[in-house]
C-alpha positions, 0 to 999 in steps of 0.5 A: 500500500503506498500513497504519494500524498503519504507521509514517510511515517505512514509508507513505512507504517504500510510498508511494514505490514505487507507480507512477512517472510519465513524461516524458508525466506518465502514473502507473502503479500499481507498489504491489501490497498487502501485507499487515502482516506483524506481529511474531511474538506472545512470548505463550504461548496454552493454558498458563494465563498469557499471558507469561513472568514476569521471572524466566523466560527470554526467547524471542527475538522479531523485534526482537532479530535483529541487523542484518545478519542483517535485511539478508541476510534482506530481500536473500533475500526480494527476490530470490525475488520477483524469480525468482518473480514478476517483478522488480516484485514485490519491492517489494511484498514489501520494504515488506511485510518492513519493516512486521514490527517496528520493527527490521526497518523500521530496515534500510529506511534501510541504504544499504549494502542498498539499494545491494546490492537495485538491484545484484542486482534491477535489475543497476545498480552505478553510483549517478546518483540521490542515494541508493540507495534513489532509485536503486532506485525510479527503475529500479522505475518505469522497467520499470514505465513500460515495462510500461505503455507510458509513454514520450516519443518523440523524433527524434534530429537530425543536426548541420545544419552536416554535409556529409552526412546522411540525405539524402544516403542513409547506412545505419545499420547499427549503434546502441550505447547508454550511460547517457549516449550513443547511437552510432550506424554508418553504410556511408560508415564514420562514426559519430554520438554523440549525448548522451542526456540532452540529445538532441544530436549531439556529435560525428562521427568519420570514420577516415581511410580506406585501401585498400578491396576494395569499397564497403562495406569501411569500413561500420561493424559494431559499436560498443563504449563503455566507461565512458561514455568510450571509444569502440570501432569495427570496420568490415567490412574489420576494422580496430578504432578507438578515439575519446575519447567527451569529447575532439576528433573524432579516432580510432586505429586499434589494429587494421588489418584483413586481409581476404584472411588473415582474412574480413570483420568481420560483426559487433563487440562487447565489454564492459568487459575484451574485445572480440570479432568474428565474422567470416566469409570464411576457414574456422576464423577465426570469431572473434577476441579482444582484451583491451581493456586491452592493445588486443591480439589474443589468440585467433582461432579457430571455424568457426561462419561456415564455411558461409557464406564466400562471402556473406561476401565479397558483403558487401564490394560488396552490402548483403546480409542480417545474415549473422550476430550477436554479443553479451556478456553480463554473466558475460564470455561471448560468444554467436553466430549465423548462420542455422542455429546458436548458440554460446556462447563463454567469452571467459575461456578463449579462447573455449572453446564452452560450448554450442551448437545448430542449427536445421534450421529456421533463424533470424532473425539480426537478431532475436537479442540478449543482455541481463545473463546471458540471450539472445533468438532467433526461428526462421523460423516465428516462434517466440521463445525466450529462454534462459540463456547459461551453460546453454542452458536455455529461460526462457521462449517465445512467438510473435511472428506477430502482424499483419504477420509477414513470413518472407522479409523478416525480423525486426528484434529487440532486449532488455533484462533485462524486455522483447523487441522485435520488429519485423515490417515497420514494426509494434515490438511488446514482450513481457514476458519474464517470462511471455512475455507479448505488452503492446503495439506503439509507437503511432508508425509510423515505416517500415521499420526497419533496427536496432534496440537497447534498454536498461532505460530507452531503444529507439532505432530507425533507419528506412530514411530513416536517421531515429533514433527514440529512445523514453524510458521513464525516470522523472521 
């Protein structure tokens, strides 16, 4: 986008968001045109005199707007962009805004508006770049890497020095990713912390073991980190351990586990305040809450799992379907499926249901995921829906019948708050949520996936050899 009536401010303002480029040094074109706007004419037409003589009273013009005002206006533009057209297109409209008067170009040097844009358009609250204008740009380019399938591919390597490893047969049965690290469980009860920005394994924790009612008792089922420092893990036996991301490899365990009083922990999750397990095996103990900060068990309840209690304790000694799949989202609720319903729970309110739906048809149980304030979910025909949490309310649908689209075998699937990803047997195809448009599959063929997870800027993938896949679509 560029004007010649522009400022050099605000060329380089546009310059800066056209297309980022990649690890791969491949350009997308993120700069849509827009167009000068122009500062509203003060000159009154048909009335015989082209202006107010000094003597007459001034109209008020663009340039005499006071700051804020400029702020919450240019915030309100980007946001409807956003709602209306996609996340991108709000900084072709920003640039746009800015290029009215020189007084409105003078918000585009607010850090304080720029900090409230990249919350609010890209949900980012922490700063990694130098301002948050850079901040703002980088996870513009980011999506928009996403969007064009500008990445680089790298296999994550375990520590060489370990008795045990791929080879020996682990299953991964579950990924956790941070800004900074990827968490990946494993059915022998370890879990792998690998540090992103530098691609190595750090560490390995292993808790020391108990009791088991059977093989896959101490398998690892969901995996928690906490402000980049703190890392939470349940196993299948429902014990919940705690680890210092940047400490030794040691672990506490603040929750022993009750099989026989409880089921088994299918699923574990949480965000920055809870922790939330979905369990199944004893009727009307389906979920169970803890406050992180007290590390205490404050509500156990719900019958979603009740249907399925037998399968529940198969799980303990077979490595069985996904039974069912709990996630966060961003507004401290929680949502939950099995194969023939959803559920959303407030964890505020002790899990009080905000709503919930069956489906005669049935559900892709591993192809369900939340991200910010929305949620994903493929029925057995292969019809994906992605849906507001709060209301249940449909966003937007496609169908991911695409290629080699196996019903009995399942689908693997994973979002973030732009784009889904399914895989169907060893093909990952993306969506674009907005719109619900089908870009493209992942040039690399990897095998049989058995997790999957993504977040704004990586999809980390694990294949049945327990090889870690990790894609990066962050700008450089």
């Amino acid at each position: 986008m560029s004007s010649s009536s522009s400022s050099s401010s605000s060329s380089s303002l546009s310059s800066s968001f056209r297309g980022g480029t990649n690890n791969n040094n491949n350009n997308g074109n993120v700069g849509a045109r827009g167009g000068t706007g122009g500062a509203s004419s003060s000159r009154r037409r048909g009335t015989g005199y082209e202006g107010p003589s000094s003597s007459q009273r001034r109209e008020p013009t663009n340039e005499d707007w006071p700051g804020h005002f400029v702020e919450a206006l240019v915030t309100q533009v980007a946001i409807e962009a956003s709602r209306s057209t996609g996340r991108r297109t709000a900084a072709p409209a920003l640039a746009t805004v800015f290029l009215v008067c020189p007084t409105w170009r003078e918000a585009s040097r607010s850090d304080h508006l720029w900090h409230r844009l990249t919350r609010r358009i890209w949900g980012r609250s922490y700063l990694r770049q130098n301002t948050w204008r850079d901040e703002y740009i980088y996870w513009h380019r980011t999506a928009q890497n996403f969007r064009l399938a500008q990445y680089a591919h790298t296999i994550l390597r375990f520590d060489p020095n370990e008795e045990e490893g791929p080879a020996n047969g682990l299953t991964c049965r579950c990924i956790t990713l941070s800004d900074t690290h990827l968490a990946c469980g494993f059915s022998d009860g370890s879990v792998r912390l690998f540090h992103l920005p530098t691609r190595i394994h750090v560490s390995t924790f292993r808790p020391r073991t108990r009791a088991m009612l059977g093989q896959f008792s101490r398998a690892i089922t969901g995996i928690v980190i906490t402000n980049n420092h703190r890392l939470v893990f349940g196993t299948l036996v429902g014990d919940i351990h705690v680890a210092l991301i940047n400490g030794p490899p040691h672990t506490r365990r603040v929750f022993e586990g009750n099989a026989v009083d409880d089921g088994v922990l299918v699923d574990f999750t949480g965000c920055g305040r809870w922790w939330v397990g979905l369990y199944a095996g004893v009727p009307d103990r389906a979920f169970h809450i803890w406050d992180s900060n007290t590390e205490q068990l404050i509500s156990v309840g719900g019958a979603l799992t009740n249907p399925d209690s037998v399968r529940g304790w198969q799980m303990l000694i077979e490595e069985n379907d996904v039974l069912g799949r709990i996630r966060v989202t961003s507004q401290e609720s929680a949502v939950a499926c099995t194969d023939t319903m959803t559920m959303v729970l407030d964890l505020r309110n002790h899990g009080l249901v905000i709503g919930e739906e069956e489906y005669e048809g049935g559900l892709m149980v591993s192809s369900m995921d939340v991200s910010n304030s929305t949620y994903i979910i493929v029925d057995r025909q292969g019809n994906a829906s992605v849906r507001r949490a709060s209301t249940l309310e449909e966003l937007c649908n496609f169908s991911v019948r695409r290629g080699a689209w196996h019903r009995d075998r399942g689908l693997i699937g994973c979002m973030n708050r732009g784009f889904a990803l399914m895989c169907t047997g060893t093909v990952i195809r993306v969506w674009e949520i907005e719109g619900g448009r089908h870009l493209y599959r992942l040039a690399e063929q990897i095998g049989e996936v058995s997790v999957m997870v993504a977040d704004e800027r990586h999809v980390v993938a694990c294949s049945g050899d327990s090889t870690l896949h990790l894609w990066d679509f962050g700008a450089q």
